[in-house]
C-alpha positions as CSV (number, residue, x, y, z in Angstrom):
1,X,0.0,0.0,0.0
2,X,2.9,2.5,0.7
3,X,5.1,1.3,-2.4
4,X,1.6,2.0,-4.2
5,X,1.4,5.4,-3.0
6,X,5.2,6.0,-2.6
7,X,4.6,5.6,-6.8
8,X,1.6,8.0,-7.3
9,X,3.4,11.0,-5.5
10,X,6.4,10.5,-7.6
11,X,4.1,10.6,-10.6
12,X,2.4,13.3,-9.7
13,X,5.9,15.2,-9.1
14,X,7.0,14.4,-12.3
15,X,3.9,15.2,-14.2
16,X,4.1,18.6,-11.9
17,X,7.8,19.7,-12.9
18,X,6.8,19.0,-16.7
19,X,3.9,21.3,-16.4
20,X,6.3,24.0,-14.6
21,X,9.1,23.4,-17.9
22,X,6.3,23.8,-20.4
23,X,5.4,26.8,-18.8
24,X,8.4,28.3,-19.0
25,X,7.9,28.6,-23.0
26,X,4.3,30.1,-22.3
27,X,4.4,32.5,-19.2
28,X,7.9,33.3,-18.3
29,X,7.6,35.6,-15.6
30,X,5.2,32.7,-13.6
31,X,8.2,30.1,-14.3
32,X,11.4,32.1,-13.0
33,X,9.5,33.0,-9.9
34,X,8.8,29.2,-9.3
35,X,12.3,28.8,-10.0
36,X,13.6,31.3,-7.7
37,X,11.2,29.6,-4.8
38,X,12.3,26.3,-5.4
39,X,15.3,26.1,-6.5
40,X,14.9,24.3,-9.5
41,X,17.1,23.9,-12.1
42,X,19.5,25.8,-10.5
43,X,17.9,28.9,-10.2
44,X,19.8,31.7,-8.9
45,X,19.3,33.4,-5.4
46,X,18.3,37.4,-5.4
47,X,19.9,39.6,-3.3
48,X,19.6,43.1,-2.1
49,X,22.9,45.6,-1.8
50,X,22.8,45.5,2.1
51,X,23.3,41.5,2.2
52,X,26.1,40.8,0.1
53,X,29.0,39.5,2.4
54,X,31.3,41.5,3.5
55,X,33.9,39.2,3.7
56,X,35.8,37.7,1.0
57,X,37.3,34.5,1.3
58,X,40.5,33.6,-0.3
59,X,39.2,30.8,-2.8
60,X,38.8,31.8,-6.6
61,X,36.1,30.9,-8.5
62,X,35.5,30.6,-12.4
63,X,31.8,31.9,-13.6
64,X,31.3,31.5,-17.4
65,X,28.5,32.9,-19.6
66,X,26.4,31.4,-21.9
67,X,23.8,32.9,-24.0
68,X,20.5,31.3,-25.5
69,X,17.9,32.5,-27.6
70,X,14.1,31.1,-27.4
71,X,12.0,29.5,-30.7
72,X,10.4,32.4,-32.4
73,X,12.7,35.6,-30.9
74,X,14.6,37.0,-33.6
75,X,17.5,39.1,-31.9
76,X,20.8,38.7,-31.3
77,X,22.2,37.7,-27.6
78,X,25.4,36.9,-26.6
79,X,27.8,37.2,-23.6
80,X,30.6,39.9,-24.0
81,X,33.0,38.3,-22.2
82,X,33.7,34.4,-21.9
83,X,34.3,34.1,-18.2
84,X,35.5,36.0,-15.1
85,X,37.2,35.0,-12.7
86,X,36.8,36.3,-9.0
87,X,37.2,35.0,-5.0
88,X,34.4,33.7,-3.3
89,X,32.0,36.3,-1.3
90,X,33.9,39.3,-4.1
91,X,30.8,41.1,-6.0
92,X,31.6,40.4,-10.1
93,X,29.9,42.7,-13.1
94,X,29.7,41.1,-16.7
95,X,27.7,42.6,-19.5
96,X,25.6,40.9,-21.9
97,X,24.7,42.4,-25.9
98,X,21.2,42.2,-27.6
99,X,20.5,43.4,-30.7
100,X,16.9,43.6,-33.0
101,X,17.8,43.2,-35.9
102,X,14.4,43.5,-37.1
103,X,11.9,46.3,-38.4
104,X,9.4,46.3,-35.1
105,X,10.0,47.4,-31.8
106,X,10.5,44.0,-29.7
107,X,10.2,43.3,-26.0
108,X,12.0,40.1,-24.7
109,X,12.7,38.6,-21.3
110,X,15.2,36.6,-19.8
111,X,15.0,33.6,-17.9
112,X,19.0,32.4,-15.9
113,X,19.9,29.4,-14.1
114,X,23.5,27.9,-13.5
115,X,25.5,24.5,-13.6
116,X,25.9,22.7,-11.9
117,X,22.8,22.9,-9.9
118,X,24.0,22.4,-6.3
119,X,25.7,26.4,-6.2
120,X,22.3,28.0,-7.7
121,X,21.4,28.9,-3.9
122,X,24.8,30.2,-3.8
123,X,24.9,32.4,-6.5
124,X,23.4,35.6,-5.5
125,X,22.1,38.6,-7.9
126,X,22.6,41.9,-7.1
127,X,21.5,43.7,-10.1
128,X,20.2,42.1,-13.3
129,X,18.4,42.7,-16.7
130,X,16.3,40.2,-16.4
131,X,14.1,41.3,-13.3
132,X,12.4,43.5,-16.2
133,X,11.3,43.8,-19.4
134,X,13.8,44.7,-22.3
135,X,12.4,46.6,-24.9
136,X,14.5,47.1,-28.5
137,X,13.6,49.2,-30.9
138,X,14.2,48.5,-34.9
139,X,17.9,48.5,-35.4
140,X,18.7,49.2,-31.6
141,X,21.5,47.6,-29.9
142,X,22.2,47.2,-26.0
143,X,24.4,46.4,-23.6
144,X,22.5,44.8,-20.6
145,X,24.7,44.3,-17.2
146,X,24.2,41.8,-14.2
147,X,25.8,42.1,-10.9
148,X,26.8,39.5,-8.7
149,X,28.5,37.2,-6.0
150,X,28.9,33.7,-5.1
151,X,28.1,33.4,-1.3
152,X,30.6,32.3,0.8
153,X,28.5,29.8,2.5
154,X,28.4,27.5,-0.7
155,X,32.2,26.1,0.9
156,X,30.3,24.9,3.6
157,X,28.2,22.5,1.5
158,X,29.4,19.1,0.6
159,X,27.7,19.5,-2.9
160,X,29.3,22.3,-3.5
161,X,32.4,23.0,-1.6
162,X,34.6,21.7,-4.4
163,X,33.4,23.5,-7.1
164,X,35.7,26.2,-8.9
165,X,33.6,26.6,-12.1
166,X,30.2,27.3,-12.7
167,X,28.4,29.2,-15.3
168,X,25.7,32.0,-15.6
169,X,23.5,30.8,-18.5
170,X,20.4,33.0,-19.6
171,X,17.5,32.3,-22.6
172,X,16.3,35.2,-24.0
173,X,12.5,34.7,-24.8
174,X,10.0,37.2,-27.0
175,X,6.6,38.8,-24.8
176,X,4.3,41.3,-25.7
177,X,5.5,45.0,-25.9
178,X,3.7,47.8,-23.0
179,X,0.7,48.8,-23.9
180,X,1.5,52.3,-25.1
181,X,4.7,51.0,-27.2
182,X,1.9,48.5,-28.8
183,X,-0.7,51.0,-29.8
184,X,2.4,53.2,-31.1
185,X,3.8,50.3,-33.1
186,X,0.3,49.2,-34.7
187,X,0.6,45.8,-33.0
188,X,-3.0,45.8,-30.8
189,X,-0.6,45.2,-27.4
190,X,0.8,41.9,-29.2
191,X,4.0,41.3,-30.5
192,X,4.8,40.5,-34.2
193,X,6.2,36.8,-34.7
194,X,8.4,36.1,-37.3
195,X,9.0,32.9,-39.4
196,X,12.5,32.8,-40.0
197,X,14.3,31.2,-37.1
198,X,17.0,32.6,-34.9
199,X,20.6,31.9,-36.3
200,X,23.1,29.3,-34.7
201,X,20.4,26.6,-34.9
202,X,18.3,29.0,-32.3
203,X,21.0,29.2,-30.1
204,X,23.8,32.6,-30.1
205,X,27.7,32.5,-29.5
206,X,29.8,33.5,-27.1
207,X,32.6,35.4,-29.0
């Protein structure tokens, strides 16, 4: 009787953590706040300016950065630097490009997590682009940054202690433009969607 129901809960996870990864495609805003309360998928911690360490421990740490672009969003998204490398508890500052390419005014939004999963409680935001909505206009290229640190307390962890690499990866996924840049683009508060797809097989590159 236990094994029985033992079975149907893990079922019912499963079928509940598809659901949440399907959802990440169709409301992306619901899906990285589930992230960020669970944990999963190594979703990154937020944290405010006032609660970043203040000590910094004397144990380096690579972070690498990796750039993704959604099904259906046309622009251009990469990394401008490959990796940085930085101690443990020391706040690091990378900048990410994005560029429409196309004739519309865009809007776009990020979703992050990092590998491995174990140091995504560890790795702590202090400032980032994607807590809000990008919006590019025809032809208009940005540079986006993010602000960071890996929390000490991640060498206190036996899943994570050892690690000296991890890396920042982020998905870059279209969403409807603000009302009032809609209405001035002739788009009825939806976004246009365009046929051809991304370049890179839908993925960008790191240069």
């Amino acid at each position: 009787m236990a094994a029985g129901s033992n079975r149907r809960t893990a079922l019912g996870l499963v079928a509940f953590v598809a659901v949440m990864v399907g959802a990440s495609f169709a409301a992306v805003p619901f899906y990285s706040w589930f992230c960020r309360v669970t944990g999963y998928a190594g979703t990154t911690g937020v944290a405010a300016a006032p609660e970043v360490p203040a000590g910094v421990v004397d144990r380096v740490v690579t972070v690498s950065f990796d750039a993704n672009i959604a099904p259906g969003m046309p622009w251009e998204f990469r990394p401008k630097q490959r990796s940085i490398t930085l101690r443990v508890g020391e706040t690091g500052l990378a900048f990410f490009e994005a560029y429409n390419p196309t004739r519309q005014p865009l809007a776009g939004q990020a979703g992050y997590n990092v590998v491995p999963f174990s140091t995504g409680e560890y790795f702590d935001k202090i400032a980032c682009f994607c807590f809000e909505l990008q919006v590019l206009q025809p032809g208009e290229r940005i540079d986006m940054p993010v602000s960071f640190y890996v929390d000490p307390a991640m060498l206190r962890d036996p899943e994570s202690r050892d690690v000296t690499e991890i890396t920042l990866s982020y998905t870059m996924y279209l969403t409807d433009l603000p009302q009032p840049e809609a209405k001035d683009a002739g788009l009825g508060g939806k976004t246009a969607r365009f046929a051809a797809a991304p370049t890179a097989g839908g993925r960008t590159i790191a240069q």
